[in-house]
C-alpha positions in Angstrom: 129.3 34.7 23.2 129.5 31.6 22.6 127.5 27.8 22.1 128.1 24.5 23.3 125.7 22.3 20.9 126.0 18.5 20.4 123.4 16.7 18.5 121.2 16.1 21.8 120.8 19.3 22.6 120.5 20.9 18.6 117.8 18.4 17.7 115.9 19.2 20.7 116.5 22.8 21.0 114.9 22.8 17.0 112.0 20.7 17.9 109.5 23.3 18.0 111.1 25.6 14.9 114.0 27.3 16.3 116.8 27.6 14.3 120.3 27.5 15.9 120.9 31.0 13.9 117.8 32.0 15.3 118.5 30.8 19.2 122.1 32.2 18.8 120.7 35.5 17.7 117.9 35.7 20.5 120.4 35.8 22.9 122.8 38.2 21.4 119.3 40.7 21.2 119.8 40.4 25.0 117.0 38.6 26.1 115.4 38.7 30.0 117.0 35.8 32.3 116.0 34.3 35.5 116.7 31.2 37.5 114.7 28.3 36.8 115.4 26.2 40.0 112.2 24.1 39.1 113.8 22.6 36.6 117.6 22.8 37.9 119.1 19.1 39.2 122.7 18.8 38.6 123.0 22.1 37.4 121.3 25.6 37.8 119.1 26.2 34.7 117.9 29.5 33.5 115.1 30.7 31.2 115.5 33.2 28.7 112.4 35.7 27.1 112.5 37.7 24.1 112.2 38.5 20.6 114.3 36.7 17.7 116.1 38.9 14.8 112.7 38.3 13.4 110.9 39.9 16.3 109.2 36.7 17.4 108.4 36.5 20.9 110.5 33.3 21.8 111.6 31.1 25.2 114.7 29.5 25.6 115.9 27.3 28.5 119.5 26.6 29.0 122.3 26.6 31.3 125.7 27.6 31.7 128.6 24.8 30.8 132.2 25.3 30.3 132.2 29.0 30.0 129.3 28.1 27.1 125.7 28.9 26.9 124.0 25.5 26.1 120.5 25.9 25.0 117.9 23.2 26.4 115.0 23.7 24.4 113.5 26.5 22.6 110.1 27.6 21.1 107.9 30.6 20.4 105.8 32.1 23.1 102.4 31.4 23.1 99.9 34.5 22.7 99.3 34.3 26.8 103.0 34.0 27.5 103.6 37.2 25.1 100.9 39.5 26.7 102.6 38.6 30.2 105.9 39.5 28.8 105.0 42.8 27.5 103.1 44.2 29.9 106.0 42.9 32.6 108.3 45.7 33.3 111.9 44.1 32.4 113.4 44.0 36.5 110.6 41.2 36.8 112.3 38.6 34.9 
């Protein structure tokens, strides 16, 4: 698996306490994706939900570049987000 990270997207993609490490992991963990054609203009963007390495419930938006997933921003879920999450079954995302 791997990253494409500049420093637009890592300083953003940190903002809200995100390590890389930990964004990197997250996805390795196998995270749920699903389309996010809201916020898709020149290119289709996705949205990622799951826990870190550190089982925190996290979000992740990103898209696909160069063979490359290039994360967008990233932050913890908020306690709504997470009770939605786990009482989803994992085919809805």
């Amino acid at each position: 698996m791997r990253f494409d990270w500049d420093d637009g997207n890592r300083t953003k993609a940190q903002k809200l306490g995100l390590s890389v490490a930990e964004i990197e992991g997250f996805f390795r963990l196998g995270p749920r994706v699903a389309p996010d054609p809201s916020h898709s203009q020149a290119e289709a963007r996705f949205i990622a939900v799951g826990r870190t390495a550190q089982v925190r419930p996290a979000f992740v938006a990103f898209c696909w570049r160069g063979g490359c997933i290039r994360p967008i921003s990233a932050r913890y879920m908020h306690s709504r987000e997470v009770r939605r999450y786990e009482n989803s079954p994992a085919d809805d995302h």
